[in-house]
SETOR-584552 format. One line per 4 residues: number of its first residue (from 1); their letters; for each residue x, y, z of N, C-alpha, C, O. Coordinates in steps of 0.2 Angstrom, whole numbers. Example, Ala and Ser with C-alpha at 12.3 -4.5 7.8 and 13.67 -1.06 7.14 Angstrom:
1	AS	66/-28/39/62/-22/39/66/-16/39/71/-17/42; 64/-11/35/68/-5/36/64/0/39/67/6/40
% end
This chain:
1	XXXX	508/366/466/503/368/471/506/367/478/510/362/479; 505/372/484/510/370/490/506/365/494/500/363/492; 509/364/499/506/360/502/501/362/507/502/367/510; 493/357/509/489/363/511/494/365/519/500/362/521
5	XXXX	489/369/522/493/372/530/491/366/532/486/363/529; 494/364/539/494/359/542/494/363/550/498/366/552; 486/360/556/489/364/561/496/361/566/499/356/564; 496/365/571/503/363/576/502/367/581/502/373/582
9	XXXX	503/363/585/506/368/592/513/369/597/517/364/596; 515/374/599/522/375/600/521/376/607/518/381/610; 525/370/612/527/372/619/530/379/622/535/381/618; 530/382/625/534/387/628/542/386/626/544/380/627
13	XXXX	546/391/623/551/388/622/553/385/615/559/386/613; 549/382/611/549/379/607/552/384/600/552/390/602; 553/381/594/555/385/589/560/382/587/563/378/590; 561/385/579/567/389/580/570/392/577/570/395/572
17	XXXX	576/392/584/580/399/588/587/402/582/591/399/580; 585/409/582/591/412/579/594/415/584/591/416/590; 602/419/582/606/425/587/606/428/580/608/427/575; 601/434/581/601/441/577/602/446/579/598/446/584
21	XXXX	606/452/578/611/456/582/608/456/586/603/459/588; 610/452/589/611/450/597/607/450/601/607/451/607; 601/447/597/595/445/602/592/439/600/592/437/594; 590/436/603/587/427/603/580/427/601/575/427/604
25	XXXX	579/428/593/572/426/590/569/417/588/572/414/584; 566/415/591/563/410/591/557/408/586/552/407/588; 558/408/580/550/407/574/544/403/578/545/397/579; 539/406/579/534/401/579/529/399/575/524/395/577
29	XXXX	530/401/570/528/400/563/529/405/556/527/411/555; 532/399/552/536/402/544/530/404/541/524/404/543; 534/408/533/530/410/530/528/400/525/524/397/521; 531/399/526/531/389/523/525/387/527/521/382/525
33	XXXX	523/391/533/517/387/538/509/390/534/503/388/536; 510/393/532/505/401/532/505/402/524/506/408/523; 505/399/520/506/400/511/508/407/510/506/410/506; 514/409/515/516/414/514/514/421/517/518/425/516
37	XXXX	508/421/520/505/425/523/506/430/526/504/435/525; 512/425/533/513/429/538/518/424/542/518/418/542; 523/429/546/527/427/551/527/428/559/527/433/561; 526/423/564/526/424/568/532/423/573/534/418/574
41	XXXX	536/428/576/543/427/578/540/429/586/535/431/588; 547/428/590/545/428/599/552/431/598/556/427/597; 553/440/599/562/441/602/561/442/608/557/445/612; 569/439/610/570/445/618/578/449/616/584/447/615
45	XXXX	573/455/617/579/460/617/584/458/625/582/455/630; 592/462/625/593/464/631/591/469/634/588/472/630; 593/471/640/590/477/644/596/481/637/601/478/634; 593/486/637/598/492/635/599/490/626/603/493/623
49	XXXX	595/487/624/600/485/618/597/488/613/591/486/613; 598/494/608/595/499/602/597/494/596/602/491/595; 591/494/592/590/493/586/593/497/579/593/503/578; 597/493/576/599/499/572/594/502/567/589/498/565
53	XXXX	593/508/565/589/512/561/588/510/554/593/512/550; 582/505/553/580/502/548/574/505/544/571/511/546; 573/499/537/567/502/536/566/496/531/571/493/529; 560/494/531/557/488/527/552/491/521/547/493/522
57	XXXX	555/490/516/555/492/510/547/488/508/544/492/504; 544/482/509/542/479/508/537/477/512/533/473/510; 536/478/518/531/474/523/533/478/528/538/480/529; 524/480/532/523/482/538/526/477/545/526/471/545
61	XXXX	527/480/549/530/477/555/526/478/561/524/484/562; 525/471/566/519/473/570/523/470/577/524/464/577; 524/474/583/526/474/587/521/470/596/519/475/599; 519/466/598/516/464/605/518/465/610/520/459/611
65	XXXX	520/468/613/526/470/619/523/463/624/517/464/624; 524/458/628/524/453/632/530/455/639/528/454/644; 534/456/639/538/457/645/542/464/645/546/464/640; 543/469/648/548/473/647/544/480/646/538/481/645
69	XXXX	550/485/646/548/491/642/552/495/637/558/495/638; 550/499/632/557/501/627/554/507/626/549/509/630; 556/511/619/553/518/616/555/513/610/559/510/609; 549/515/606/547/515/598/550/519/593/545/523/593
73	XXXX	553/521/589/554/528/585/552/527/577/557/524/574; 546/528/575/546/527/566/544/534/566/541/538/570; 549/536/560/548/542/556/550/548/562/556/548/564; 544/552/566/543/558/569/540/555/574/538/559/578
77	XXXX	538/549/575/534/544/580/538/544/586/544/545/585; 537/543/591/541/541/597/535/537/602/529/539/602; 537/532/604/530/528/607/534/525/612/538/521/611; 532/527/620/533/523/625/530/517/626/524/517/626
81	XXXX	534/509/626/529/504/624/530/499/631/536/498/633; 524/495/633/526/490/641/522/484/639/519/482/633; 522/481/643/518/475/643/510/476/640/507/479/645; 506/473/635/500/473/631/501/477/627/498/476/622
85	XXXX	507/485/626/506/487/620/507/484/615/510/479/616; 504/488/608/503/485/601/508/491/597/506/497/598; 511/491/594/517/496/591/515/493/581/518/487/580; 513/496/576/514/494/571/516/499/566/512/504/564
89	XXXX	522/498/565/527/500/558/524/500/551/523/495/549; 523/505/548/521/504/542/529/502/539/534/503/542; 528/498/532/532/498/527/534/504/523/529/508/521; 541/507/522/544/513/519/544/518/526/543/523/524
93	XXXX	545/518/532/546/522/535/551/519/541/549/516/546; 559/521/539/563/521/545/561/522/553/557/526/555; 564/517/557/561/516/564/568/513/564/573/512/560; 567/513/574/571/508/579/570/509/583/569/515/585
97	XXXX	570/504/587/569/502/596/572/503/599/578/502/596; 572/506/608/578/505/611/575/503/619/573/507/623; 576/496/620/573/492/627/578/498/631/582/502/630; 572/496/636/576/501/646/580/497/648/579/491/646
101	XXXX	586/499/651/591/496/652/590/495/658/595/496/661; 585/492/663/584/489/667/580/483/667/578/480/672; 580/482/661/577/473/663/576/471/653/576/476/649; 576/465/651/575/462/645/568/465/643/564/467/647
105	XXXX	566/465/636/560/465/632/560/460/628/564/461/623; 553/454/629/551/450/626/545/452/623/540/455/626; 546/450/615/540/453/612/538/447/607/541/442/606; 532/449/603/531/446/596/530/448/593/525/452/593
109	XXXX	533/446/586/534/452/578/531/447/573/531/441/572; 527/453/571/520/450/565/525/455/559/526/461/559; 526/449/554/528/451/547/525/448/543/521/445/545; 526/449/536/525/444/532/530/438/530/535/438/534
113	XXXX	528/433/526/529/427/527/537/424/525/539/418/526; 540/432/523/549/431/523/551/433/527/557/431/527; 549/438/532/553/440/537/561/436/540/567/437/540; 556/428/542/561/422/546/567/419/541/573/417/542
117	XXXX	565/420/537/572/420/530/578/426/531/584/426/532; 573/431/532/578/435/533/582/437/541/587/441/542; 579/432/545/583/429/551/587/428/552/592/431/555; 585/422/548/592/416/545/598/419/540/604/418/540
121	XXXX	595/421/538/600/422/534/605/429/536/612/428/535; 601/435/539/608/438/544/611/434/550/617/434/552; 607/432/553/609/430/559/611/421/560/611/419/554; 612/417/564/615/410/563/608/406/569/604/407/573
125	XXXX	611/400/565/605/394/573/608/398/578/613/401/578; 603/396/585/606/399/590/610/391/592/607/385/590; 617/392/596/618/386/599/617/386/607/621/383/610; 611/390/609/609/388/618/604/396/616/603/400/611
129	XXXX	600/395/623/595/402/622/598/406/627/597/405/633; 604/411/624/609/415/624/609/421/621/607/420/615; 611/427/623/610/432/617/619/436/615/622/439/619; 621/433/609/626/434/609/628/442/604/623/445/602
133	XXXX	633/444/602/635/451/597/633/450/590/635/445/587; 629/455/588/627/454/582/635/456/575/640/460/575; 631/451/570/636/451/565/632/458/559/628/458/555; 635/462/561/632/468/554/635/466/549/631/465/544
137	XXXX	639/465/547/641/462/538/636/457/537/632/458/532; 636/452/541/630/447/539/621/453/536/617/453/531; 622/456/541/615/457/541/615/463/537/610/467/536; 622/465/533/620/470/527/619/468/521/617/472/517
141	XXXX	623/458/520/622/455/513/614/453/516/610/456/513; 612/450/520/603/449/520/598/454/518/592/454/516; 604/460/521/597/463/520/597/468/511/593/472/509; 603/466/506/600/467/502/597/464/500/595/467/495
145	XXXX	596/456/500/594/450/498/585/452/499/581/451/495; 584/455/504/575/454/508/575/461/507/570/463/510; 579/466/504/576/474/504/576/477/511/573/482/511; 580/476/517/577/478/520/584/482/525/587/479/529
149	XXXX	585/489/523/591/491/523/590/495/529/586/499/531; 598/493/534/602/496/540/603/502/537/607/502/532; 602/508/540/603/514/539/609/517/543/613/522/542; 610/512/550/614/514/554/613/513/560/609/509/561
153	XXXX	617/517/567/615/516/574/610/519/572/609/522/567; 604/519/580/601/524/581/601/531/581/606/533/578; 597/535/583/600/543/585/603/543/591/602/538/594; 608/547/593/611/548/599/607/551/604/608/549/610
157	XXXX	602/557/601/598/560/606/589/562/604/586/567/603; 586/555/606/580/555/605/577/560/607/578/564/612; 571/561/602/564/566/607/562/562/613/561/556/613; 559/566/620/554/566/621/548/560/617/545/561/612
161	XXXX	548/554/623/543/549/619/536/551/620/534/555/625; 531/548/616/524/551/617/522/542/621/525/537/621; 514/546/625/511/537/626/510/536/620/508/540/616; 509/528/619/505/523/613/497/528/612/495/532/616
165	XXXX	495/528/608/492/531/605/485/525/606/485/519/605; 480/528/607/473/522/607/470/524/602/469/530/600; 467/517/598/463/521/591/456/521/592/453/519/597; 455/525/587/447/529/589/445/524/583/448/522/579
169	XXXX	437/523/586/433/518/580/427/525/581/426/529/585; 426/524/574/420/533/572/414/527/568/414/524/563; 406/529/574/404/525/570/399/529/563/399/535/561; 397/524/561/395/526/554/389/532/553/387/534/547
% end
């Protein structure tokens, strides 16, 4: 039987910090904190820096934009995203991100409770909060390990992004 959850609070800053293709993810709480439940991680992308074109096999992925702005791309989706947007990826549907090359994007990514394994395991401790070049060999043995396979770069020539989308509540 695991052990029960226990709470905790996390200073600014605090975590910890991975270098995953080349950006500085900080855990602020494991799937070990949460019986598995869920992940909470803090990235900062650099300005300019495109996500490789992924897809998670297994788990929806939920994006909270805190600092910066990017474009979103799942499937035929395109979503211009700033500060308070909410951007959420279903699981089985290729996406990838690409921050504005005029300033970093700080966000937080809601997975489930293996995500940060699979951090660790492509990417290394950080040794300073630096954002160094990502290793893709690493992160193509992780991601057969966690399901969650590198398709490639980006597209070279994006659509036209749409705005975030606001959901309609329809009442009964």
């Amino acid at each position: 039987m695991p052990a029960p959850a226990r709470p905790y609070a996390l200073s600014p800053g605090d975590g910890q910090a991975h270098w995953f293709f080349g950006n500085l993810v900080t855990v602020k709480t494991a799937g070990e904190h949460t019986d598995g439940r869920f992940a909470l991680t803090e990235f900062v992308n650099p300005a300019g820096f495109a996500s490789p074109l992924h897809v998670h096999h297994d788990e929806h992925e939920a994006f909270y934009i805190l600092e910066g702005t990017a474009e979103v791309h799942c499937g035929d989706e395109v979503f211009r995203v700033a500060p308070g947007s909410f951007v959420l990826l279903p699981s089985g549907i290729p996406h990838w991100h690409r921050v504005s090359p005029d300033a970093p994007m700080r966000s937080l990514v809601l997975t489930t409770g293996h995500f940060e394994q699979y951090v660790a395991a492509c990417g290394e401790p950080a040794q300073a909060r630096a954002l160094p070049p990502p290793d893709m060999r690493r992160a193509a043995a992780a991601g057969e390990r966690f399901r969650i396979e590198v398709l490639g770069p980006p597209p070279a020539t994006p659509r036209p992004p749409a705005e975030p989308q606001r959901l309609r509540v329809h009442a009964p």
